[in-house]
C-alpha positions as CSV (number, residue, x, y, z in Angstrom):
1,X,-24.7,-8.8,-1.7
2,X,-22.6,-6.5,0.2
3,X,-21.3,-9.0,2.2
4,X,-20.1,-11.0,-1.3
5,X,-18.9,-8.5,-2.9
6,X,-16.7,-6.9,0.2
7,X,-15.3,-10.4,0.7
8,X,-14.1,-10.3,-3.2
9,X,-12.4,-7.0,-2.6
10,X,-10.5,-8.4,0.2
11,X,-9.3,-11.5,-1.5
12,X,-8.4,-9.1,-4.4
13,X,-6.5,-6.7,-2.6
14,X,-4.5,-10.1,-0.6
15,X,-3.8,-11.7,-3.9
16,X,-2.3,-8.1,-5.2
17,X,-0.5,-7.5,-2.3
18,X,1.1,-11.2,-1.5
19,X,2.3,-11.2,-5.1
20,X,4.6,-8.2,-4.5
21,X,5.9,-9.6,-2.0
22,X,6.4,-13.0,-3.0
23,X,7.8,-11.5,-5.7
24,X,10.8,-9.7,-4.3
25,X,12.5,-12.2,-2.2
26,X,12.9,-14.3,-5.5
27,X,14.5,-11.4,-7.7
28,X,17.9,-11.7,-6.6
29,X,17.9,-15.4,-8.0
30,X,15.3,-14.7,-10.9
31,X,18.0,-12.2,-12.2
32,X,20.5,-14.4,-11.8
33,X,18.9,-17.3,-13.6
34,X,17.8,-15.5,-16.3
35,X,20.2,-13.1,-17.1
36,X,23.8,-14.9,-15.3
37,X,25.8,-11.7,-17.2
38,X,23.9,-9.3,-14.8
39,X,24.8,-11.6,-11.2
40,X,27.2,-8.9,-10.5
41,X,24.5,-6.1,-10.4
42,X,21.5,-7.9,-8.7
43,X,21.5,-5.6,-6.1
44,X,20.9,-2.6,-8.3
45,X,18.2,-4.6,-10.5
46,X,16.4,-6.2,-7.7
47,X,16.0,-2.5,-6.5
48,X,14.7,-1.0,-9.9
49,X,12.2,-3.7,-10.4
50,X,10.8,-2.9,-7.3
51,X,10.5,0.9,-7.6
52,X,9.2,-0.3,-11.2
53,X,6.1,-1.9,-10.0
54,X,5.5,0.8,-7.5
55,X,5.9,3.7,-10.2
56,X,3.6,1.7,-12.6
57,X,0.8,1.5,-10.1
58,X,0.7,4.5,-9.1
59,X,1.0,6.6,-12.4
60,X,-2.0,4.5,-13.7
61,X,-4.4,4.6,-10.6
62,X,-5.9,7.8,-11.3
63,X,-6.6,6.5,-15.1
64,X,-8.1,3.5,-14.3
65,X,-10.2,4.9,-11.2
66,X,-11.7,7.9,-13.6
67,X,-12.3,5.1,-15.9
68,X,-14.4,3.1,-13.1
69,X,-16.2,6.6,-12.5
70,X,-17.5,6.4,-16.0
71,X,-18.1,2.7,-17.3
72,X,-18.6,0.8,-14.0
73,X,-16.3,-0.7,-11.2
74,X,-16.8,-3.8,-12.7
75,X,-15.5,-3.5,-15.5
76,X,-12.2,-2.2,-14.3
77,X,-11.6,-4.7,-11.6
78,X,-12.4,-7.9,-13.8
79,X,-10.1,-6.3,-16.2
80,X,-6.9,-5.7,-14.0
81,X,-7.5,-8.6,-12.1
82,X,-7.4,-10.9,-15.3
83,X,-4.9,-8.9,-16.9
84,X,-2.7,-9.3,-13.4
85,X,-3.3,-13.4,-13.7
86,X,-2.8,-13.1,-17.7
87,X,0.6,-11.5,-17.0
88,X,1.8,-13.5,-14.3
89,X,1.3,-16.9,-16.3
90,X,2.8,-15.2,-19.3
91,X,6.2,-14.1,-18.0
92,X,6.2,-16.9,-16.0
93,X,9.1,-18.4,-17.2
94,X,11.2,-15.4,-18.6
95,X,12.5,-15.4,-21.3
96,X,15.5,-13.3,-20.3
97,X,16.0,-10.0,-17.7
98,X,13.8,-7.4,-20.1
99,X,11.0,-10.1,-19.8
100,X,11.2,-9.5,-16.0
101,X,11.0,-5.7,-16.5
102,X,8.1,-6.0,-18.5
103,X,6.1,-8.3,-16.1
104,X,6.9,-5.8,-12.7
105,X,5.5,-3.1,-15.4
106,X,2.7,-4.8,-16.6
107,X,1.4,-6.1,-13.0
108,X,1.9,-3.3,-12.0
109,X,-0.5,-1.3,-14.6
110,X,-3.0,-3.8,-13.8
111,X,-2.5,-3.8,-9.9
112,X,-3.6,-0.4,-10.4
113,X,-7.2,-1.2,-11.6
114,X,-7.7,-2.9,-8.4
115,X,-6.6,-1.1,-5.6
116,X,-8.5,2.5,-5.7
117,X,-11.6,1.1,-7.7
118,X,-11.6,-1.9,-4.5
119,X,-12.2,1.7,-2.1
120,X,-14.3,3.3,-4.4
121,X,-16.9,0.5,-4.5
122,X,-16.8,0.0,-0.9
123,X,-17.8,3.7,-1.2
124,X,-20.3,2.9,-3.4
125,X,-21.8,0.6,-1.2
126,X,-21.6,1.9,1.9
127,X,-24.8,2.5,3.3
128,X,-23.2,4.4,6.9
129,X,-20.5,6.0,7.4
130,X,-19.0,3.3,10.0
131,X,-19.8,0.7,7.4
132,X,-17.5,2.6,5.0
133,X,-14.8,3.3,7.0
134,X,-14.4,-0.3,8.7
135,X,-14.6,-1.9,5.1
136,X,-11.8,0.3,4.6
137,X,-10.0,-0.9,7.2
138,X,-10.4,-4.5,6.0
139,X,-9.0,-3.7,2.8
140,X,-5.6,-2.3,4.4
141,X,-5.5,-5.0,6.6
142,X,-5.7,-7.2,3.7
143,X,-2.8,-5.4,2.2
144,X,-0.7,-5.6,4.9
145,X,-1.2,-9.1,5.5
146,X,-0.3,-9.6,2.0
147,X,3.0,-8.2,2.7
148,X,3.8,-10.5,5.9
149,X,3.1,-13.7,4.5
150,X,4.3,-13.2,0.6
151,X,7.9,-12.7,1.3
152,X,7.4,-16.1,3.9
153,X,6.2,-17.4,0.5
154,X,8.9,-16.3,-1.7
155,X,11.9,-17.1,1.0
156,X,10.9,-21.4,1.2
157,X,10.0,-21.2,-2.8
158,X,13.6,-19.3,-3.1
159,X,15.4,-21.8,-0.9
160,X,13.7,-24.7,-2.5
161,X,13.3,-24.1,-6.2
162,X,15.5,-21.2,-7.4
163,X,18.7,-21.6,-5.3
164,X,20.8,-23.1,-8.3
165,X,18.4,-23.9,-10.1
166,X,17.9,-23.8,-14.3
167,X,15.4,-21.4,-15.5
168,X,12.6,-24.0,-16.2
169,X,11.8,-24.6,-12.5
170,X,11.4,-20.4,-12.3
171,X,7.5,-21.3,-14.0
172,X,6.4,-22.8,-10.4
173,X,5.9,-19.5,-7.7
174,X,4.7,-17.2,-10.6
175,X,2.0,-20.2,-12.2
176,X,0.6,-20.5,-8.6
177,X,0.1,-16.5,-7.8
178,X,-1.6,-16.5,-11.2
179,X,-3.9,-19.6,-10.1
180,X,-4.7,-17.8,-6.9
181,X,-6.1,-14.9,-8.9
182,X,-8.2,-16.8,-11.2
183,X,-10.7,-17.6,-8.4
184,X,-10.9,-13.9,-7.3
185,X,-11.9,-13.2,-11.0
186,X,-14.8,-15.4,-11.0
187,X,-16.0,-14.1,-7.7
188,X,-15.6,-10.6,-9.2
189,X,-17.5,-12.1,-12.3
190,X,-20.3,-13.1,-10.2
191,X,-20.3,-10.3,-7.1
192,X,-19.5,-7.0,-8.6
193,X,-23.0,-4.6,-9.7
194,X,-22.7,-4.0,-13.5
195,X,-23.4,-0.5,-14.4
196,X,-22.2,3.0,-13.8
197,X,-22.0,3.6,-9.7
198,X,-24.6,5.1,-8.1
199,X,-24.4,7.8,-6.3
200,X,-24.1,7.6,-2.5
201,X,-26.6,9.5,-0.5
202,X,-23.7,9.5,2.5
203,X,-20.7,10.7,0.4
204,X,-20.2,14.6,-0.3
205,X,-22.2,16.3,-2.6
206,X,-19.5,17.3,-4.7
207,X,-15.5,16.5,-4.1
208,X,-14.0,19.2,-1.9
209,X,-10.9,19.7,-3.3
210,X,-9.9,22.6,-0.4
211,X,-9.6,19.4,1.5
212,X,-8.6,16.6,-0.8
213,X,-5.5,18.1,-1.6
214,X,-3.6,18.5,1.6
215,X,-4.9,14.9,2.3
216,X,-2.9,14.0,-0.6
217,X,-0.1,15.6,0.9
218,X,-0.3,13.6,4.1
219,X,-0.6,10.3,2.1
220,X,2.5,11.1,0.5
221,X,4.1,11.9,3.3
222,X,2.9,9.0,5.1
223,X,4.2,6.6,2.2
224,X,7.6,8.3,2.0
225,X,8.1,7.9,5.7
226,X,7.3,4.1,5.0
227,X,9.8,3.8,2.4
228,X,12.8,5.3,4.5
229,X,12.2,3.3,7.2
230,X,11.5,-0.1,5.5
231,X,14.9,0.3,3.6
232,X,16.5,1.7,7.2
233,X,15.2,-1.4,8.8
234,X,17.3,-3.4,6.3
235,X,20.3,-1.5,6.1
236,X,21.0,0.2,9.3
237,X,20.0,-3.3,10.9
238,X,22.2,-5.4,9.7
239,X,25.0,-2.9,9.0
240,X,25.2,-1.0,12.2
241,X,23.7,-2.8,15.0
242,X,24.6,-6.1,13.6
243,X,21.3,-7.9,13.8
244,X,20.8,-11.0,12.4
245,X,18.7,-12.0,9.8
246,X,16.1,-13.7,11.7
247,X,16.2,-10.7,13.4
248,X,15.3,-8.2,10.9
249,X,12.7,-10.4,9.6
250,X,11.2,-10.6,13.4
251,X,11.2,-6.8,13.0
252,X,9.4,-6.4,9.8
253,X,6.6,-9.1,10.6
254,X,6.5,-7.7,14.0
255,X,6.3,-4.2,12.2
256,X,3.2,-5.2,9.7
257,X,1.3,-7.1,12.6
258,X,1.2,-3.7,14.8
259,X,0.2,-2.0,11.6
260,X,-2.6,-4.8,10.9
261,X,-3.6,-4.2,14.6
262,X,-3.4,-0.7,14.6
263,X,-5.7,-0.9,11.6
264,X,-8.3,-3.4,13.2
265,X,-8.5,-1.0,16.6
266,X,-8.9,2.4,14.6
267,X,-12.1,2.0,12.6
268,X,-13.5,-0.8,15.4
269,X,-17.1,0.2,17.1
270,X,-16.0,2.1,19.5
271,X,-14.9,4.9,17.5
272,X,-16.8,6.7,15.5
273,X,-15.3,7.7,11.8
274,X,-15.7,11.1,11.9
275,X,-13.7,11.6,15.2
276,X,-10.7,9.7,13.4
277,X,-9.1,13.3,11.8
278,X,-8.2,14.3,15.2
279,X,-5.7,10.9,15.1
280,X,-3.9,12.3,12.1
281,X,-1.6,15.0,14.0
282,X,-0.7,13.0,17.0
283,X,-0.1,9.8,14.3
284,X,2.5,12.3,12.3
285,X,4.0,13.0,15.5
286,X,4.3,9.1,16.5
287,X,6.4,8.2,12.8
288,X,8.7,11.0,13.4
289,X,9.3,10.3,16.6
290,X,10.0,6.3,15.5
291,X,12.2,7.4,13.3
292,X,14.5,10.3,15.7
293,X,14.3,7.1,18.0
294,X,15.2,4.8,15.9
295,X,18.3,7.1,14.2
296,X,20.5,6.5,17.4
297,X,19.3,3.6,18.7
298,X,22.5,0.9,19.5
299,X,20.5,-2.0,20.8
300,X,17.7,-4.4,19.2
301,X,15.2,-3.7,22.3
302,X,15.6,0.1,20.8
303,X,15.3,-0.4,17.5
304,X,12.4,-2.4,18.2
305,X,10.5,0.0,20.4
306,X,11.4,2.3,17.1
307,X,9.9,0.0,15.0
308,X,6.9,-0.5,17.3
309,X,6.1,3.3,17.6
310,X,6.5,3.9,14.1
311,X,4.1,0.9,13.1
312,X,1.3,2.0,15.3
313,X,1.5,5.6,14.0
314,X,1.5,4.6,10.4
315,X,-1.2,1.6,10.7
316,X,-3.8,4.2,12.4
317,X,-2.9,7.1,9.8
318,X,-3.3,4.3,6.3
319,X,-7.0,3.8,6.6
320,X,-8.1,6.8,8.4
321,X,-6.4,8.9,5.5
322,X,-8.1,6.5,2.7
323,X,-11.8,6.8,4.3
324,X,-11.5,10.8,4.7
325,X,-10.1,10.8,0.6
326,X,-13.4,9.1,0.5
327,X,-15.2,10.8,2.6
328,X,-14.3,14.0,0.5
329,X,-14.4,12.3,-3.0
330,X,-17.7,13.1,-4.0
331,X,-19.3,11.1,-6.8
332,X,-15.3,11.3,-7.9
333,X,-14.6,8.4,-5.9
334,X,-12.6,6.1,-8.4
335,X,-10.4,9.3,-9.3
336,X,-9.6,10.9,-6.0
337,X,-8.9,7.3,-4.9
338,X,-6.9,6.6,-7.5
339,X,-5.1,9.9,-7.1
340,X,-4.2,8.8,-3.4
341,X,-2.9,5.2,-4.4
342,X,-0.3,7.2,-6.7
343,X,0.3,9.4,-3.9
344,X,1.4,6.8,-2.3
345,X,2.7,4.7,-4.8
346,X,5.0,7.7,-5.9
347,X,5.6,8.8,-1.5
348,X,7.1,5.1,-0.8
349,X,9.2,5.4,-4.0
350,X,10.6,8.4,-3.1
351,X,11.0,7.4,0.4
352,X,13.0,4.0,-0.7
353,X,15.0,6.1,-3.4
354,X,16.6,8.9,-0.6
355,X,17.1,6.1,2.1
356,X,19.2,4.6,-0.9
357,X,21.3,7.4,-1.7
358,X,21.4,8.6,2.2
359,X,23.0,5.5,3.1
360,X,25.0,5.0,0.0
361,X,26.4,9.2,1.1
362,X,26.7,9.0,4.8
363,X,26.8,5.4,5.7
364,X,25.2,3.0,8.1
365,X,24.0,6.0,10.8
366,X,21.1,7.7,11.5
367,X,21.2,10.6,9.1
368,X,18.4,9.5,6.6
369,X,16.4,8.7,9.8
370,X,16.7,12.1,11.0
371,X,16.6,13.7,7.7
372,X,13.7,11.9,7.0
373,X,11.6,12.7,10.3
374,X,11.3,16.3,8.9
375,X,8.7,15.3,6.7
376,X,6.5,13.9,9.2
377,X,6.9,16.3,11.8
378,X,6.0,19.3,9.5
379,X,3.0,16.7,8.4
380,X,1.7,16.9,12.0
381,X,1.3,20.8,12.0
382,X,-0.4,20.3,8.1
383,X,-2.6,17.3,9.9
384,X,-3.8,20.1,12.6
385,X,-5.5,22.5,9.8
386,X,-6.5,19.4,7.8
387,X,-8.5,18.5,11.2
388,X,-10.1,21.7,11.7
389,X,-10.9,21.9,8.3
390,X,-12.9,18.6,8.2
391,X,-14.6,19.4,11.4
392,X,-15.9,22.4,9.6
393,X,-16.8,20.6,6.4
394,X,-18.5,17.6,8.6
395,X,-20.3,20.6,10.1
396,X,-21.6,22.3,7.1
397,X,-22.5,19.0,5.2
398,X,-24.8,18.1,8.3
399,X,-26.3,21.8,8.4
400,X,-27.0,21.4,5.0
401,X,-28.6,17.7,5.3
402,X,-31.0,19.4,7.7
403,X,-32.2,21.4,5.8
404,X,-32.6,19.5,2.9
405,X,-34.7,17.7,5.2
């Protein structure tokens, strides 16, 4: 059952997360069909729809994963994952550019009932900590495979349906994500324990907020540092060290399949999940380091070794900082999870809003780099008390299992 239920998650999570980016290579050309008065400003609407479905998921995570606390996960996933499918077929042919805004918003909303109440029924679950924590792993990895092959997506249906094309043909990409997400909703249907979610005998006793809240911090951190860099990679790139378009997009698939890697190795069996804090500081370290690196560099083998470091820091911190949210959630898994999904959510949106305005103020240089390694590096020096502090809660929880026993 386990076994069904974790590969429903993943194929969830995939679904979610290959929409999005299927989704933004088409925007330039969906605003354009849709709306031609607004061709002059694509670049400005392509960016808000994007921060739009960002903002919308992560201002209703922690709703929807109280919700799931209280009436069930299954509930909540069958109902965002139909609502996502719903949505997508409806505004699949827009109507006109407010149409558009309201389907980012309303995926979005129901994107949200996924994500956190995916992590808090692997919780659920789990019946070792290992088990947890690699399960995890596999949905991040599901996520960030998502995001390397839905923009592939998007680019051939952009070049062979949208590129001057009438509005009619728009129906196509948006009718197949919607039919992708139809089969996950059966297997939800059939997979996901009904009822309220039992409490795990491996999980806190109660959530421990003197710990959950500075890993909150680090998640937002984390996702800010994300969202400079993806919008550095695109801008300084091209602008400054002239790279070509294959080669940004070599750098950000190369960038997600370190991440996917990093992911894979970090939660594999030969580390145990509650060594994984100690990663957390050195991790911090590693982004702003990528980052200082990548704020001078002059050459693509640069940049990419930028790029590289970053990625590996970043893939190791994502699920080691969702299993100890987890870890310290307490029965509260569906909120503290969805507290850290619009942690991040409202992070990368903050990250991708300064690297705007950073290289709107000072130009194609390194400045929002180097600005933006700050973050990160005072993260690393938050990540050592959050390590000793989990060592000592890890400590206590096992004093006290003993002598329960």
């Amino acid at each position: 059952m386990r076994s069904r239920v974790v590969v429903a998650l993943v194929a969830a999570t995939f679904v979610i997360s290959a929409s999005f980016g299927l989704n933004m290579p088409l925007l330039p050309s969906l605003i354009a069909a849709v709306s031609p008065g607004a061709a002059a400003r694509v670049p400005l609407h392509a960016g808000l729809l994007g921060a739009l479905f960002t903002l919308a998921l992560g201002a209703a995570a922690p709703a929807w994963g109280a919700l799931s606390d209280h009436t069930g996960r299954r509930t909540v996933l069958l109902l965002g994952m139909a609502g996502f499918a719903i949505t997508l077929a409806v505004f699949a042919r827009p109507s006109g550019l407010p149409a558009v805004y309201a389907e980012q918003l309303l995926t979005g909303v129901c994107a949200a009932a996924v994500m956190p109440v995916s992590s808090a029924l692997v919780a659920d679950l789990a019946p070792d900590d290992h088990w947890r924590a690699s399960r995890l792993a596999w949905l991040n990895m599901a996520l960030v495979a998502g995001f390397v092959l839905g923009p592939v997506a998007g680019s051939a249906a952009d070049r062979l349906l949208l590129q001057g094309a009438t509005p009619g043909v728009l129906v196509t990409p948006f009718l197949a994500t919607a039919g992708l997400a139809v089969p996950v909703v059966l297997m939800l249907w059939a997979w996901a324990p009904r009822g309220r979610p039992a409490r795990n005998a491996i999980s806190a006793p109660r959530a421990r907020s003197g710990s959950l809240r500075p890993l909150l911090a680090l998640t937002f951190v984390v996702s800010l540092a994300i969202g400079v860099f993806e919008v550095a990679i695109a801008i300084r790139g091209g602008r400054a060290l002239g790279l070509t378009l294959v080669q940004t997009g070599a750098l950000f698939t190369g960038c997600s399949l370190v991440m996917f890697a990093a992911q894979a190795t970090v939660f594999s069996r030969w580390v145990k999940p509650a060594n994984t804090a100690a990663v957390l500081a050195p991790a911090f370290a590693g982004i702003a380091g990528g980052m200082a690196l990548a704020g001078p560099a002059s050459s693509f083998g640069v940049y990419a070794l930028a790029v590289g470091l970053f990625a590996v820091s970043g893939g190791a911190l994502v699920p080691v900082l969702a299993y100890w949210v987890s870890r310290e959630a307490g029965p509260a898994q569906g909120a503290q999870l969805g507290r850290q999904t619009a942690a991040a959510g409202l992070g990368q949106a903050a990250g991708s809003a300064f690297a705007g305005v950073a290289f709107d103020a000072f130009g194609p240089t390194g400045t929002a780099l180097w600005v933006g390694a700050a973050a990160p590096l005072a993260a690393a020096v938050l990540a050592v008390i959050v390590h000793a502090r989990l060592t000592t809660s890890e400590l206590q929880q096992r004093r006290e299992s003993s002598v329960r026993l």
